[in-house]
GUMI-425139 format. One line per field, with one value per atom (N, C-alpha, C): y, x, z; residue in three letters; atom name. Coordinates in steps of 0.05 Angstrom, whole numbers. Layout:
GUMI-425139
yy: c(Y, ...)
xx: c(X, ...)
zz: c(Z, ...)
residuo: c(ala, ...)
atomo: c(CA, ...)
***
This chain:
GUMI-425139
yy: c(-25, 0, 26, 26, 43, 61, 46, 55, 53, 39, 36, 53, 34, 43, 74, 82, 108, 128, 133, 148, 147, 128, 132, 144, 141, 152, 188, 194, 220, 228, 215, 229, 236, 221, 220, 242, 247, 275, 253, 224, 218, 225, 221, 232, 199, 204, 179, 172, 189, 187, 170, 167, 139, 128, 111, 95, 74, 55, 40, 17, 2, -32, -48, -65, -90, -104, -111, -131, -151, -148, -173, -170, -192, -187, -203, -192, -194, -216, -237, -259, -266, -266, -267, -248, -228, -205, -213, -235, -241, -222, -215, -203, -226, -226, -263, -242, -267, -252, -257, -229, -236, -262, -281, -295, -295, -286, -284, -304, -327, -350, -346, -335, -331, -300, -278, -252, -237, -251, -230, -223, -233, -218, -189, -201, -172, -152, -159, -138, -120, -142, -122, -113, -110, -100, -69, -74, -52, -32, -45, -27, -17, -23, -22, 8, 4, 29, 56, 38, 71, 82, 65, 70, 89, 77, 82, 73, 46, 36, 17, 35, 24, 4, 10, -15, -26, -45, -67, -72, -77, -82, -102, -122, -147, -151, -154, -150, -167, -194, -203, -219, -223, -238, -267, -280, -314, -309, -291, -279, -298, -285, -295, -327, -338, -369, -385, -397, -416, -438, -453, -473, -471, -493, -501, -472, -455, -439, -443, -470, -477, -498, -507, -519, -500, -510, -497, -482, -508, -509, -499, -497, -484, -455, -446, -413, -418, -419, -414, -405, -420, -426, -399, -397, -380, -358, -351, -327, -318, -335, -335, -316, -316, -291, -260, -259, -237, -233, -242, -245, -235, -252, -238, -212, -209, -177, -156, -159, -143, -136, -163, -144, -142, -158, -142, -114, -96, -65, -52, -71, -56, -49, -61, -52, -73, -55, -79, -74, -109, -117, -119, -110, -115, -136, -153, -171, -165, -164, -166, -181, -198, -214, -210, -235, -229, -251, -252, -270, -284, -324, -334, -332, -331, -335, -339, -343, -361, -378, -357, -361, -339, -328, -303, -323, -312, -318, -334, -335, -359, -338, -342, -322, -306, -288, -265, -280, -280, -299, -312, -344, -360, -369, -341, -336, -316, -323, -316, -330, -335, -351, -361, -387, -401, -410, -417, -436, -415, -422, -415, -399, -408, -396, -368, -354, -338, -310, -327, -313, -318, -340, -350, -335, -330, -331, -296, -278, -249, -245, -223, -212, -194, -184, -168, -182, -176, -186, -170, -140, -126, -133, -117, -132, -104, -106, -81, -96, -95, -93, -73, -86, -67, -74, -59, -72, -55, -67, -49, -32, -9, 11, 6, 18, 22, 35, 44, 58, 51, 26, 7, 14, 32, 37, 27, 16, 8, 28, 20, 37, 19, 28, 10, 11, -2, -10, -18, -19, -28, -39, -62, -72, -93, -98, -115, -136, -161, -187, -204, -205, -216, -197, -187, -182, -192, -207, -210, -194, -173, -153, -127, -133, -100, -114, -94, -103, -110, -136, -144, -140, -113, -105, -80, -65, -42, -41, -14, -13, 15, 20, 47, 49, 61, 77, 82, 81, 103, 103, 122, 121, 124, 126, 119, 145, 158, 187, 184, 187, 194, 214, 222, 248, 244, 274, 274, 286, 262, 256, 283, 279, 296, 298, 319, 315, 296, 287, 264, 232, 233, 214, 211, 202, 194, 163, 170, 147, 154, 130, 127, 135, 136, 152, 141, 144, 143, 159, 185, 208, 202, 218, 214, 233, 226, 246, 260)
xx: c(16, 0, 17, 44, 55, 61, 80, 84, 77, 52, 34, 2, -13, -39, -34, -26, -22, -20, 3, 7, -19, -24, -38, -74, -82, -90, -88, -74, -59, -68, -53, -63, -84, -105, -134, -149, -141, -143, -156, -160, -175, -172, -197, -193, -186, -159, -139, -151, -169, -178, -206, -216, -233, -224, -202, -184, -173, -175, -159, -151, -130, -114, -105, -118, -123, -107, -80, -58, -50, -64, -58, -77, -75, -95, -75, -78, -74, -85, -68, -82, -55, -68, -62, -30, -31, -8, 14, 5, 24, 6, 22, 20, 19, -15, -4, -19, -22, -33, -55, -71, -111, -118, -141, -155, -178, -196, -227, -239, -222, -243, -244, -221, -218, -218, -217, -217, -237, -259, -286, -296, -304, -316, -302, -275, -256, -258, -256, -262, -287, -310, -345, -339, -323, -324, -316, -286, -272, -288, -297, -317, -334, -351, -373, -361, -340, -330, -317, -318, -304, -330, -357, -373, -379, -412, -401, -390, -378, -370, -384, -382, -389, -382, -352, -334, -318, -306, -279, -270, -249, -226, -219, -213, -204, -187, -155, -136, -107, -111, -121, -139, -170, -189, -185, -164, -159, -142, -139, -132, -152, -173, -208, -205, -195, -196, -168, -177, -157, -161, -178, -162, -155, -167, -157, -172, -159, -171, -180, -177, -191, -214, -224, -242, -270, -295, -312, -323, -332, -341, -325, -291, -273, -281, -274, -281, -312, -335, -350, -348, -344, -342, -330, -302, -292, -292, -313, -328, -345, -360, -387, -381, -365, -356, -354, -354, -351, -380, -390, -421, -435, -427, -446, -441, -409, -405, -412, -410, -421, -449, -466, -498, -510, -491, -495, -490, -469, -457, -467, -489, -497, -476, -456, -426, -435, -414, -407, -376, -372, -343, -334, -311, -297, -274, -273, -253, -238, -208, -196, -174, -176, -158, -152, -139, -124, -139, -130, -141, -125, -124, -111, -93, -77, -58, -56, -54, -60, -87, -101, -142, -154, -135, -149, -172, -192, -219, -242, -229, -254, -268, -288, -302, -294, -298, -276, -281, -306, -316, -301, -296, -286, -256, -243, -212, -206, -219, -214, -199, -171, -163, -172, -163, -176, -208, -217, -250, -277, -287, -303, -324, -323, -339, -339, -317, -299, -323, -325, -346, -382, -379, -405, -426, -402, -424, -424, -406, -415, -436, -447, -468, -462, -437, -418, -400, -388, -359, -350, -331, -318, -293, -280, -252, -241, -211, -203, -183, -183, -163, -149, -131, -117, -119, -136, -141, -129, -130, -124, -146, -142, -163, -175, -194, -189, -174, -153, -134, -108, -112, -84, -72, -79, -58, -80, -60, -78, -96, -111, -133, -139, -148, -158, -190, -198, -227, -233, -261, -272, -302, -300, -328, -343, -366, -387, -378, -370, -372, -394, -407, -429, -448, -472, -473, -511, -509, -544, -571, -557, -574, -576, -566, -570, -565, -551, -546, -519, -508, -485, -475, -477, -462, -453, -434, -428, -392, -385, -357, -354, -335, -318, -294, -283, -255, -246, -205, -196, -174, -164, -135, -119, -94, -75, -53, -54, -36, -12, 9, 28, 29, 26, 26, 46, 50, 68, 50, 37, 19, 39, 55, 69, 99, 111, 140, 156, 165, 180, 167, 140, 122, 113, 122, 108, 85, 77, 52, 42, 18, -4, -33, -47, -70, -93, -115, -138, -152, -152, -165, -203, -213, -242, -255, -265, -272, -294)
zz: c(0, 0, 0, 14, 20, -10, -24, -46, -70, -74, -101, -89, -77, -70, -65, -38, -22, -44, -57, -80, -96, -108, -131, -116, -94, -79, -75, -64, -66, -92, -113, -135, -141, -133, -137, -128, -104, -84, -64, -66, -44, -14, 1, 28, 50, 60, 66, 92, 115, 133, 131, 111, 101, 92, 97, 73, 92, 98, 117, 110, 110, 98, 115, 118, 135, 121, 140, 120, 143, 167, 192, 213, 230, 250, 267, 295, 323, 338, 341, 357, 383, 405, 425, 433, 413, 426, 400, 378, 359, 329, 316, 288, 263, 255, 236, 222, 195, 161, 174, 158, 155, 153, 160, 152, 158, 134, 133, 144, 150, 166, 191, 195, 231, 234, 221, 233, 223, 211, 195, 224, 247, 271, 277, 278, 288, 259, 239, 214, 221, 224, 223, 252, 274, 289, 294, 279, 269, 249, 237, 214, 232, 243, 248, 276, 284, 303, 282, 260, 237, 228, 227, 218, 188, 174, 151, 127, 127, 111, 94, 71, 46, 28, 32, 11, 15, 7, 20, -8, -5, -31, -21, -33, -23, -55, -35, -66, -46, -67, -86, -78, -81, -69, -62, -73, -69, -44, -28, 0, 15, 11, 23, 18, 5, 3, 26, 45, 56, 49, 35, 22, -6, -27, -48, -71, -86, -97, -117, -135, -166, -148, -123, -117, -115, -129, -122, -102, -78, -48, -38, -47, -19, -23, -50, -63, -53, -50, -40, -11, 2, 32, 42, 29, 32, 35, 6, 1, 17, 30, 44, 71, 81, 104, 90, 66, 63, 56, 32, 30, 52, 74, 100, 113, 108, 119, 101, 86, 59, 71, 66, 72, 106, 120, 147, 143, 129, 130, 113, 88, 74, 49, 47, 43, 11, -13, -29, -30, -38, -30, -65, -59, -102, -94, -110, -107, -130, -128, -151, -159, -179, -191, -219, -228, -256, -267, -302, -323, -325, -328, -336, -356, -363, -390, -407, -425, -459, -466, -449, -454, -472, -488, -502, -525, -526, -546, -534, -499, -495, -467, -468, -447, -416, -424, -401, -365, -374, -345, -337, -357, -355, -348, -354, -355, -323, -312, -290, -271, -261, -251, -224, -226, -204, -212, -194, -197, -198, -221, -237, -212, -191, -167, -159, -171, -152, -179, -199, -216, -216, -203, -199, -177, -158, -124, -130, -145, -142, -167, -166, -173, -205, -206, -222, -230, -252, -251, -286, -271, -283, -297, -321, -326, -340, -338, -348, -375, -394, -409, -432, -452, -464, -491, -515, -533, -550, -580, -606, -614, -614, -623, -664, -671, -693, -715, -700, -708, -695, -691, -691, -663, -647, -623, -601, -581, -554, -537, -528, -510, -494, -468, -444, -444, -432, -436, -403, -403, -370, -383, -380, -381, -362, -372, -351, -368, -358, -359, -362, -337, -322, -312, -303, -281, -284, -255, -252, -244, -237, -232, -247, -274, -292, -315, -338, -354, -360, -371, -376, -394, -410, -437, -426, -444, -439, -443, -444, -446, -436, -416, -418, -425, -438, -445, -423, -422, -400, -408, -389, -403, -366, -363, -346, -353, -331, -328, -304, -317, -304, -270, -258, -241, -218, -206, -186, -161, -137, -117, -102, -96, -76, -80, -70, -83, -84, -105, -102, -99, -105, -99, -129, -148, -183, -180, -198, -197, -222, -221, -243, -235, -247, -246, -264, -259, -286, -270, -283, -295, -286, -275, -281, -302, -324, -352, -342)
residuo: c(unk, unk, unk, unk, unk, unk, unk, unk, unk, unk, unk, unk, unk, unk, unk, unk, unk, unk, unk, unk, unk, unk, unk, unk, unk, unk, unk, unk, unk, unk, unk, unk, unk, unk, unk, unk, unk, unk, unk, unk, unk, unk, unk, unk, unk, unk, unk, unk, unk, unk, unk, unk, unk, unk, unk, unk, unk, unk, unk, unk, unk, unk, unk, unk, unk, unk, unk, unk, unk, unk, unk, unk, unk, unk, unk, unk, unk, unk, unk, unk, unk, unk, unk, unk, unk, unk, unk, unk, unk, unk, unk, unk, unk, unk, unk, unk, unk, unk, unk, unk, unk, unk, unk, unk, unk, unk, unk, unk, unk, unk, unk, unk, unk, unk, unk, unk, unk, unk, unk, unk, unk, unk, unk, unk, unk, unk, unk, unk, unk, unk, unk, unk, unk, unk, unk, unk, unk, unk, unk, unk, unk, unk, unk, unk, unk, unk, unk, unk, unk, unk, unk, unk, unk, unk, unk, unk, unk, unk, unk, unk, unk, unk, unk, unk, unk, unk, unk, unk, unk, unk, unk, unk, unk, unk, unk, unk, unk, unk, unk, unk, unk, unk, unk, unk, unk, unk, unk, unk, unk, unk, unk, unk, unk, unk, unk, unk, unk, unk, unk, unk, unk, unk, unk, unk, unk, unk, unk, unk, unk, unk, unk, unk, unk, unk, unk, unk, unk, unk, unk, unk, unk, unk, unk, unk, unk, unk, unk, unk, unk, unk, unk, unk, unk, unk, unk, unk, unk, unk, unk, unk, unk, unk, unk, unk, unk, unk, unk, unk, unk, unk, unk, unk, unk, unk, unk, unk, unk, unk, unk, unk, unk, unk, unk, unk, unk, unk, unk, unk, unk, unk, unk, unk, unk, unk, unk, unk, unk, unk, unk, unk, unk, unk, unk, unk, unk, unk, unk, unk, unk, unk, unk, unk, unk, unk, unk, unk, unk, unk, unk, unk, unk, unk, unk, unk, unk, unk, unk, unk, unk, unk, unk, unk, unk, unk, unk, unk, unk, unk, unk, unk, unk, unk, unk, unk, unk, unk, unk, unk, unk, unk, unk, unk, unk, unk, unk, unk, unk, unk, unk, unk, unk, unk, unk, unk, unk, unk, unk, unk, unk, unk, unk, unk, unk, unk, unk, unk, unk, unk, unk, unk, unk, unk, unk, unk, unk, unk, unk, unk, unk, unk, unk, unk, unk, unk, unk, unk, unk, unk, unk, unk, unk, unk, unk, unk, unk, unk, unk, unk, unk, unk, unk, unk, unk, unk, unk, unk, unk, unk, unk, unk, unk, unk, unk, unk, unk, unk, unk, unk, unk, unk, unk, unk, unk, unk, unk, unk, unk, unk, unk, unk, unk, unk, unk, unk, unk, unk, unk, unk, unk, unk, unk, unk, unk, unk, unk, unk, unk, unk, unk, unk, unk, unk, unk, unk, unk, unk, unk, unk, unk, unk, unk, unk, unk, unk, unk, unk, unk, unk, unk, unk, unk, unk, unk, unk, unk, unk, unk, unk, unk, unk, unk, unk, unk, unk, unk, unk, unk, unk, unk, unk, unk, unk, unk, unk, unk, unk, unk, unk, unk, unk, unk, unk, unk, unk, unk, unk, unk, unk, unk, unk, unk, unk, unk, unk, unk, unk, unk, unk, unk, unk, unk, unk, unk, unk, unk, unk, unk, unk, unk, unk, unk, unk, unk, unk, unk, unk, unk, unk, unk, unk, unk)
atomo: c(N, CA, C, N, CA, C, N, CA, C, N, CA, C, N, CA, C, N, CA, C, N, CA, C, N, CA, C, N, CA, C, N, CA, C, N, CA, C, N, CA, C, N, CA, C, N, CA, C, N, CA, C, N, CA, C, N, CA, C, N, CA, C, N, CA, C, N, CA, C, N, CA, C, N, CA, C, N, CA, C, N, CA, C, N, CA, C, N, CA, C, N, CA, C, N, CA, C, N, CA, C, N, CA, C, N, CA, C, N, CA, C, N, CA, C, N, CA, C, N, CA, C, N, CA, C, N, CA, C, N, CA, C, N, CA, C, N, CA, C, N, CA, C, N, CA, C, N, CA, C, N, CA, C, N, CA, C, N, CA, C, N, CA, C, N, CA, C, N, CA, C, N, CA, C, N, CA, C, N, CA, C, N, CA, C, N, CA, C, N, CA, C, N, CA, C, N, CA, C, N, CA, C, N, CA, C, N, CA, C, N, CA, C, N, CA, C, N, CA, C, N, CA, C, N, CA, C, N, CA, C, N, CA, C, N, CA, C, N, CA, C, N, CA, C, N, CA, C, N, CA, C, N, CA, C, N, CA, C, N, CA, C, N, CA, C, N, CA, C, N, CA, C, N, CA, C, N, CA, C, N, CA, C, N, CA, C, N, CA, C, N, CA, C, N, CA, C, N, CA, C, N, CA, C, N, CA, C, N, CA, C, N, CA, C, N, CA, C, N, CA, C, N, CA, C, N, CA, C, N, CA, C, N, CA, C, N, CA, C, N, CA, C, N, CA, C, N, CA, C, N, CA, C, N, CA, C, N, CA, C, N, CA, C, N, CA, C, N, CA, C, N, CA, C, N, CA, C, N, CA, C, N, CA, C, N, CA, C, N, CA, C, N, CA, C, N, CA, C, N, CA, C, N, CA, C, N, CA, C, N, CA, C, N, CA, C, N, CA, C, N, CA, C, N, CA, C, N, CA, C, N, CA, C, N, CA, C, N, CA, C, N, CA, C, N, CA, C, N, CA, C, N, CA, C, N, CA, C, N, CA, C, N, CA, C, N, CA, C, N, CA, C, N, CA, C, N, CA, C, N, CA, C, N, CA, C, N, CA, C, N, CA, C, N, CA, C, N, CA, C, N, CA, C, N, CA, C, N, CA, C, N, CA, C, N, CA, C, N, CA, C, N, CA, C, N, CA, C, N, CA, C, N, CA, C, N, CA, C, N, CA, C, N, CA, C, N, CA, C, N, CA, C, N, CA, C, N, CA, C, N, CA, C, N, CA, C, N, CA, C, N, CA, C, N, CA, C, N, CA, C, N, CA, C, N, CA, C, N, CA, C, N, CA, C, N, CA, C, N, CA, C, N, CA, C, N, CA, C, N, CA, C, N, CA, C, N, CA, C)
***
């Protein structure tokens, strides 16, 4: 977070005092990694004292999975703690991951790495890529994949800006048009 997220943050003008990154949890006076199976109570607790909270980033979402991540039931299971903190807070949660590899032409869904679940159990499922324009040069794109509750077509454009967050602090950026 320090040197990617934070910055590119900054840049944004976002306000950092709603912004908070959960990268361990505290068990018995020891510092271990997050685990959504064992620390979602202490998460909705913490939230629930910042009050207000709308959204959770969960990056990279196969975080949320302790066991096997191409198994269905485990990526369910797994998921299912967040599922419930989500609509206990009213909150929606973005998970983000990457596309398998050498899957270009077969459905964006589908190329989602890891088990087909991780697309199944959310509601949405966004993707950003980098295509050839009609005029031969790349452009980035943001589209709906999936989604069961609206409509699953659509495309936005964007583009990715260089900027300097604070002195001596360079980053990347996407611009809001």
């Amino acid at each position: 977070p320090a040197d990617t997220l934070v910055p590119r943050l900054m840049g944004m003008g976002a306000d950092r005092d709603r912004i908070h990154f959960v990268e361990a949890a505290r068990i018995n006076g020891e510092v271990v990694p997050f685990d959504p199976a064992r620390d979602m109570v202490d998460l909705q607790a913490a939230a629930e004292k910042l009050g207000d909270v709308r959204l959770l980033i969960v990056d990279p979402i196969v975080s949320a999975i302790t066991g096997d991540s191409h198994k269905n039931t485990e990526v369910r299971r797994g998921m299912q703690p967040l599922v419930d903190l989500a609509n206990s807070m009213q909150a929606a949660v973005v998970g983000i991951t990457h596309l398998s590899k050498g899957t270009a032409g077969r459905d964006p869904t589908e190329r989602v790495t890891g088990s087909i679940a991780f697309t199944a159990v959310v509601r949405v499922v966004l993707l950003a890529a980098k295509v050839k324009g009609d005029d031969g040069k790349d452009k980035r794109i943001f589209v709906r994949s999936k989604s069961n509750i609206g409509p699953d077509d659509g495309v936005f454009e964007y583009r990715v800006d260089q900027v300097t967050a604070a002195p001596g602090v360079p980053t990347s950026i996407c611009p809001l048009y």
